[in-house]
C-alpha positions in Angstrom: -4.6 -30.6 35.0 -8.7 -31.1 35.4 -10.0 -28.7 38.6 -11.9 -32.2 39.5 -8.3 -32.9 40.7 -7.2 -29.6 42.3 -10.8 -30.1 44.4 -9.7 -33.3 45.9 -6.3 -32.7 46.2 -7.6 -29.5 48.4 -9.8 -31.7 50.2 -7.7 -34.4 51.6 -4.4 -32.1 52.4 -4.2 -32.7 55.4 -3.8 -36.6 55.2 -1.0 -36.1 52.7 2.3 -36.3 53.4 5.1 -33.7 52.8 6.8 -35.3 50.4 3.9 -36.3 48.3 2.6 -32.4 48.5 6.2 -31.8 46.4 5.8 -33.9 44.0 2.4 -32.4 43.6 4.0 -29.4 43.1 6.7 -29.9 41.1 4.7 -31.9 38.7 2.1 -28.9 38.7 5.2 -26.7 37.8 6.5 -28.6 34.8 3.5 -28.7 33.6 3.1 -25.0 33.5 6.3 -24.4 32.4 6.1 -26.7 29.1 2.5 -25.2 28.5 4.2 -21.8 28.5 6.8 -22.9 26.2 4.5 -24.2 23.7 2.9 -21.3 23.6 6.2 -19.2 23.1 7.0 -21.2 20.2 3.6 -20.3 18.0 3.6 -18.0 15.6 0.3 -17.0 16.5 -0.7 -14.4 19.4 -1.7 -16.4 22.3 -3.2 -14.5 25.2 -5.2 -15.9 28.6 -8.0 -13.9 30.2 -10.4 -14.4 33.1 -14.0 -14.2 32.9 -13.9 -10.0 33.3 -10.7 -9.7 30.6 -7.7 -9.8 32.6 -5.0 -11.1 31.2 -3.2 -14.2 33.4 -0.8 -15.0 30.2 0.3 -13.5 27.0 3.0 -15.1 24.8 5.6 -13.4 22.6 3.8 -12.8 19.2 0.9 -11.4 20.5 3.2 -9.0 22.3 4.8 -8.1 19.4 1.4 -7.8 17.3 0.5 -5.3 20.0 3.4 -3.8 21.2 2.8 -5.1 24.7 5.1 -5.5 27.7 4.6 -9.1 28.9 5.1 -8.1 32.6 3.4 -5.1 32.3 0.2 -6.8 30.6 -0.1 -9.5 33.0 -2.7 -8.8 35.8 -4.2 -5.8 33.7 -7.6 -5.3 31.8 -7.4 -6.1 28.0 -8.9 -2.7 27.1 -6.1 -0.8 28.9 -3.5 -2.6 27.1 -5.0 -2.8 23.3 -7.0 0.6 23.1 -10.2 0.1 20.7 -11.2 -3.2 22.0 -14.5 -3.0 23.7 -14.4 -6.4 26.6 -17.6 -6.2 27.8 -19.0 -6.4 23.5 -16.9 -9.1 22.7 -16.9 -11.5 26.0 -20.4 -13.9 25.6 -20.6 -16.7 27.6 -21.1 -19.5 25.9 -20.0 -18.0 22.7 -17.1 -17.3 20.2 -16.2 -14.9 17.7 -13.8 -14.1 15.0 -12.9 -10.8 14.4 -10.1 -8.8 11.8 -8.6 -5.5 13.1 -6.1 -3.3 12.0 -3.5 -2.1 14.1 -1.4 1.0 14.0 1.7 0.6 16.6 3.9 -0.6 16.6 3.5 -1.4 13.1 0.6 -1.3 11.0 -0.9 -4.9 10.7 -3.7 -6.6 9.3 -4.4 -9.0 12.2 -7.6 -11.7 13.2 -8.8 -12.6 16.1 -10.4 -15.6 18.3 -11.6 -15.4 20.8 -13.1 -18.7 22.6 -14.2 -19.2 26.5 -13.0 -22.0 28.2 -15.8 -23.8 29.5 -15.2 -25.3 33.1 -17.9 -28.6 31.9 -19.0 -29.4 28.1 -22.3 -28.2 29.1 -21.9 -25.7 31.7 -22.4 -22.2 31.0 -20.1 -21.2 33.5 -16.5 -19.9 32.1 -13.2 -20.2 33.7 -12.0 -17.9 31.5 -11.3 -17.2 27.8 -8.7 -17.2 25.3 -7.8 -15.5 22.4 -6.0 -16.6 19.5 -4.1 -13.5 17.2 -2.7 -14.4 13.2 -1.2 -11.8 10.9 -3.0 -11.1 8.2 -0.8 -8.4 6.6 1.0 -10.8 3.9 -2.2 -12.4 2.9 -3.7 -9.0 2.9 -1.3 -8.1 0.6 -1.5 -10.7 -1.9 -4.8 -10.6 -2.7 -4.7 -6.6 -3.3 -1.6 -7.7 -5.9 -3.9 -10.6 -7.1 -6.8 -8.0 -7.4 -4.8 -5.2 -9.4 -3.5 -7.9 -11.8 -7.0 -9.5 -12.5 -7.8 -5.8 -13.0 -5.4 -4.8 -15.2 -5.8 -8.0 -17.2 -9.3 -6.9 -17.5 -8.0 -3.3 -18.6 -6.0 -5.0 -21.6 -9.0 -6.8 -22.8 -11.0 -3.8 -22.7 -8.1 -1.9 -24.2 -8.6 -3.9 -27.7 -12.1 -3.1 -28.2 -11.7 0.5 -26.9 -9.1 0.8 -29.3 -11.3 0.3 -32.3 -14.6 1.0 -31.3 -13.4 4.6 -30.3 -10.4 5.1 -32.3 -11.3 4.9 -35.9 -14.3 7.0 -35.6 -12.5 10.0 -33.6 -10.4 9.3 -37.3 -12.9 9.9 -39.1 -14.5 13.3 -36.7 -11.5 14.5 -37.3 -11.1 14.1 -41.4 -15.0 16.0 -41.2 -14.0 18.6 -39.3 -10.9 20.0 -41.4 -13.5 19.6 -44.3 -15.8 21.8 -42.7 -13.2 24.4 -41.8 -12.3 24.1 -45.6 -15.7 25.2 -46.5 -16.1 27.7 -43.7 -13.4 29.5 -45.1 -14.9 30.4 -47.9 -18.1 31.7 -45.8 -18.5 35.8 -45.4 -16.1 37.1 -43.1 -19.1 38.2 -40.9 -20.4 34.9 -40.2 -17.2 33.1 -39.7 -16.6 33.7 -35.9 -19.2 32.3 -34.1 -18.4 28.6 -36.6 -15.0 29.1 -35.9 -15.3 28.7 -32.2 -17.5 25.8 -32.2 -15.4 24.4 -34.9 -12.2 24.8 -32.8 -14.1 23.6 -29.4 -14.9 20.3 -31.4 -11.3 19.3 -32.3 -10.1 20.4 -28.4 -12.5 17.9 -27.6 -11.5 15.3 -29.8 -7.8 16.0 -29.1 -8.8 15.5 -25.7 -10.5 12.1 -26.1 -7.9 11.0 -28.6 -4.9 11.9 -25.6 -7.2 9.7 -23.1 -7.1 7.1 -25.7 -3.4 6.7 -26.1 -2.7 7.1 -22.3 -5.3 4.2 -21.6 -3.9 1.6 -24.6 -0.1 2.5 -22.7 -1.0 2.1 -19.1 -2.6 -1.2 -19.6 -1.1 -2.4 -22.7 2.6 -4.6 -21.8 5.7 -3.1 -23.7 9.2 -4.5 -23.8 11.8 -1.2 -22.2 14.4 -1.0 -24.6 17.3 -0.5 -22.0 20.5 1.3 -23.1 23.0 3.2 -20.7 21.4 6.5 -20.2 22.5 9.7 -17.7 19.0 9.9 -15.6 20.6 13.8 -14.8 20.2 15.0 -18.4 16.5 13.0 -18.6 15.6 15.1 -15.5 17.2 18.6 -17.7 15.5 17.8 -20.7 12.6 17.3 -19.2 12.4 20.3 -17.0 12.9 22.0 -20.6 10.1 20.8 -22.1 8.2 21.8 -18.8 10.0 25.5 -18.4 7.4 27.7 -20.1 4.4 26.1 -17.7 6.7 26.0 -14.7 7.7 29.8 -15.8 4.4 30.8 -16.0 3.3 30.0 -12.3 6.5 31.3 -11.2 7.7 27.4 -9.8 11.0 27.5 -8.1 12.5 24.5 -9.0 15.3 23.3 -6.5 18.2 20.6 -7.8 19.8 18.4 -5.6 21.8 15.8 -7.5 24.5 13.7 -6.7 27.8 14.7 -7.7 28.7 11.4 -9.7 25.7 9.5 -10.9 26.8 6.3 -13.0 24.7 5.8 -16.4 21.5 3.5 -15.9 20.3 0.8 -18.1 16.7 2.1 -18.9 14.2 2.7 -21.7 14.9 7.0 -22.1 11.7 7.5 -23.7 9.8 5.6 -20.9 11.6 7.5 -18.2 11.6 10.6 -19.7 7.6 10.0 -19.5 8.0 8.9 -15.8 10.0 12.3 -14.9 7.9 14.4 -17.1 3.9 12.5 -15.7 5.7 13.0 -11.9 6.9 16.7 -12.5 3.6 17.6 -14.1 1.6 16.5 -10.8 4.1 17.9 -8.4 3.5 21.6 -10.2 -0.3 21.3 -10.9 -0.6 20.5 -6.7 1.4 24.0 -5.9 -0.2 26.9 -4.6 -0.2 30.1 -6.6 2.6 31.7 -4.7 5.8 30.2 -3.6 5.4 27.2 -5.1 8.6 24.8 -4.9 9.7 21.4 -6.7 12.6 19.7 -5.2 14.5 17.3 -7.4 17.0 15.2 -5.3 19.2 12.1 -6.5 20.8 9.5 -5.0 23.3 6.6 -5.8 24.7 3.4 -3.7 25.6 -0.1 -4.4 22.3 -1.5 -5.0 19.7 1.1 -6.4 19.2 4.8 -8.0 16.9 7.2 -5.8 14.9 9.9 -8.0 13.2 12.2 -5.4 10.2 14.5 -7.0 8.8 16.3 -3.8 6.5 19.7 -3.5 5.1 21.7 -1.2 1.3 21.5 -2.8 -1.9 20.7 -1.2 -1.1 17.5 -0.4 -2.8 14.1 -1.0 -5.8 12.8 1.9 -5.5 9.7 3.1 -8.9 8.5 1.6 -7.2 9.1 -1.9 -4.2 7.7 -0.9 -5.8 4.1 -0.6 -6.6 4.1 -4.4 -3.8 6.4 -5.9 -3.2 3.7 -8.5 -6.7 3.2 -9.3 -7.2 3.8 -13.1 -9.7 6.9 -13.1 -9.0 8.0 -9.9 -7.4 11.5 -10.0 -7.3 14.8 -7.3 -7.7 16.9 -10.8 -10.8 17.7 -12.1 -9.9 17.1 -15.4 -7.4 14.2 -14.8 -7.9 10.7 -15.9 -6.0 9.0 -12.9 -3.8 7.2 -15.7 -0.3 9.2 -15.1 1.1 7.4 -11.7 -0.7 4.0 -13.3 1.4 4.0 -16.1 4.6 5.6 -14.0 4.4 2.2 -11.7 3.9 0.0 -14.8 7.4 1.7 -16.2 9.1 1.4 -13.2 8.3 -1.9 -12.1 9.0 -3.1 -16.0 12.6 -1.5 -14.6 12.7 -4.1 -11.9 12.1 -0.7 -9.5 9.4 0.3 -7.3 8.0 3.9 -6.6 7.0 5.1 -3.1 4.2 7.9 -2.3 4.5 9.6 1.2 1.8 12.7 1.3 -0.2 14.5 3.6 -2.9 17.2 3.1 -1.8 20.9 3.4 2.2 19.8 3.6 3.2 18.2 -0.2 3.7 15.5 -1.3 6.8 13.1 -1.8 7.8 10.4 -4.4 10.6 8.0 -4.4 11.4 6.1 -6.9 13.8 3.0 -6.6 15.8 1.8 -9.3 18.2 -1.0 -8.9 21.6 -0.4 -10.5 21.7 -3.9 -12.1 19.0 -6.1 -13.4 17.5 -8.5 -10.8 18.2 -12.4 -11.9 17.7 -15.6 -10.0 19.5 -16.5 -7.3 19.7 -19.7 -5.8 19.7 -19.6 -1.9 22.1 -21.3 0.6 20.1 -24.8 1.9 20.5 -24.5 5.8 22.6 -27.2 7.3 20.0 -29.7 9.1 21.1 -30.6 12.6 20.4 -34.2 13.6 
């Protein structure tokens, strides 16, 4: 209802009559009450402030984007209720602004903001007030990192063809030299020998190294086919720790098994998993201090999906690294390549699974991974009976 209206109403109050004043009313009142309602019903945050940022209404999705107490928001200063947002930068008279935030409680969400005065004339520069329209972002955040990392690995797998054969063949061919020059260096004086011989062997350590790169970049971008067979994921997770016993022995690791009693057999690929447990187990240890160093394995089984726990007690990932942990090239080691827990994901998401990184500096690191027990088809869902 236009103020122009309220002003006259207020004017001539005392020349109207009782009755007239309650219809007044009660029209006033259904009014607000079907304004309110509409704005229950959006999906979107909607929130009412006066000209200083207190808040005169606030609808159910904003409260839930902000963890807010409707009756406990009402009457109060924006600022005090969402922490971070500055009133006195944002409010402009006259002017409106979009903004994205990120919000930590109660859940963490991608959100935008609107925020729009409401003029009392089109031209006046006076504001009644201002109001402030909230959308969640997060699933459209989402998709566009998933759209990003598949444009990027498709970019990967082109590259992967030309890396394969502009590098490949001539590592080949260093390597075919270099076993003719220790051939020949062989049959040098005794005397002169070492000095070549180190060099010689630095050369292929480096070549071996390149050529391992190599093959870990064609397999993390390149699609393979799993060929599944029912396979005990316990005796994966002992042969691999067997292959890994003399570096784990070495740094005195104390490995700690905790594995279901009964764990039916899994339809995987055993020579992809067996890389998965092996790339996994091989960061946990490499993270370890050098004392009392510990690897837990822990495995669990219900109607739906396998849980493979690899957890340490290492230095711990930051946050900053967090962000781009799957980023080819992105590694904590030195010497790493930042390929292992790319090409763990591919596998386990080729699975139908999904692997799941909780970390935090100076306290270890923790991964999940989640392996449903059958493989997932299409389902068709129930339609929802249309009331008329």
């Amino acid at each position: 209802m236009k103020s122009g209206f309220l002003e006259k109403l207020v004017a001539r109050l005392d020349r109207v009559e009782a009755g007239e004043v309650q219809q007044i009313l009660a029209r006033l009142i259904r009014e607000k009450g079907f304004l309110e309602k509409v704005f229950e019903a959006l999906r979107e945050g909607v929130i009412i402030l006066d000209p200083h940022g207190t808040i005169g209404f606030v609808n159910q999705a904003a409260c839930q984007f902000f963890g807010l107490d409707p009756e406990r928001a009402v009457g109060n200063k924006l600022s005090s209720q969402v922490r971070g947002l500055d009133w006195d930068s944002l409010a402009k008279p006259g002017r409106s602004i979009s903004r994205d935030l990120e919000v930590f409680y109660p859940e963490n969400r991608y959100l935008n903001f609107y925020l729009a005065p409401i003029d009392e004339h089109a031209h006046s520069a006076a504001s009644l007030g201002y109001v402030m329209l909230v959308r969640d972002l997060t699933s459209t955040r989402a998709e566009a990192e998933e759209t990003l990392e598949s444009e990027r690995l498709n970019a990967l797998t082109l590259l992967a063809a030309g890396v394969a054969h502009e590098i490949g063949n001539p590592l080949n061919s260093l390597d075919i030299h270099l076993q003719l020059l220790g051939r020949k260096l062989r049959k040098l004086p005794a005397a002169d020998r070492p000095p070549l011989e180190e060099s010689l062997a630095t050369a292929r350590e480096e070549i071996q190294r390149l050529d391992t790169i190599l093959k870990q970049f064609l397999h993390a971008v390149r699609p393979t086919t799993p060929r599944r067979e029912r396979h005990d994921l316990h005796a994966l997770l002992h042969e691999t720790l067997r292959l890994l016993e003399p570096e784990l022995s070495s740094r005195h690791i104390a490995v700690e098994l905790d594995l279901a009693a009964a764990l039916p057999p899994a339809l995987i690929d055993p020579g992809q998993f067996q890389q998965v447990f092996y790339n996994l187990i091989r960061n946990a240890y490499q993270a370890l201090p050098a004392t009392d160093g510990r690897i837990t394995l822990r495995s669990q089984c219900n109607d739906y999906e396998y849980r493979i726990t690899i957890e340490d007690n290492g230095s711990g990932i930051s946050p900053e690294v967090m962000g781009a942990i799957f980023e080819p090239y992105r590694s904590t080691k030195p010497s790493g390549s930042g390929l292992g827990l790319l090409i763990v994901r591919r596998i386990v998401r080729q699975h139908g699974g999904e692997i799941e990184i909780a970390s935090e500096t100076h306290h270890g690191t923790r991964v999940i991974i989640h392996l449903p027990r059958t493989e997932r088809t299409v389902r068709l869902l129930t339609t929802p009976a249309i009331e008329l």
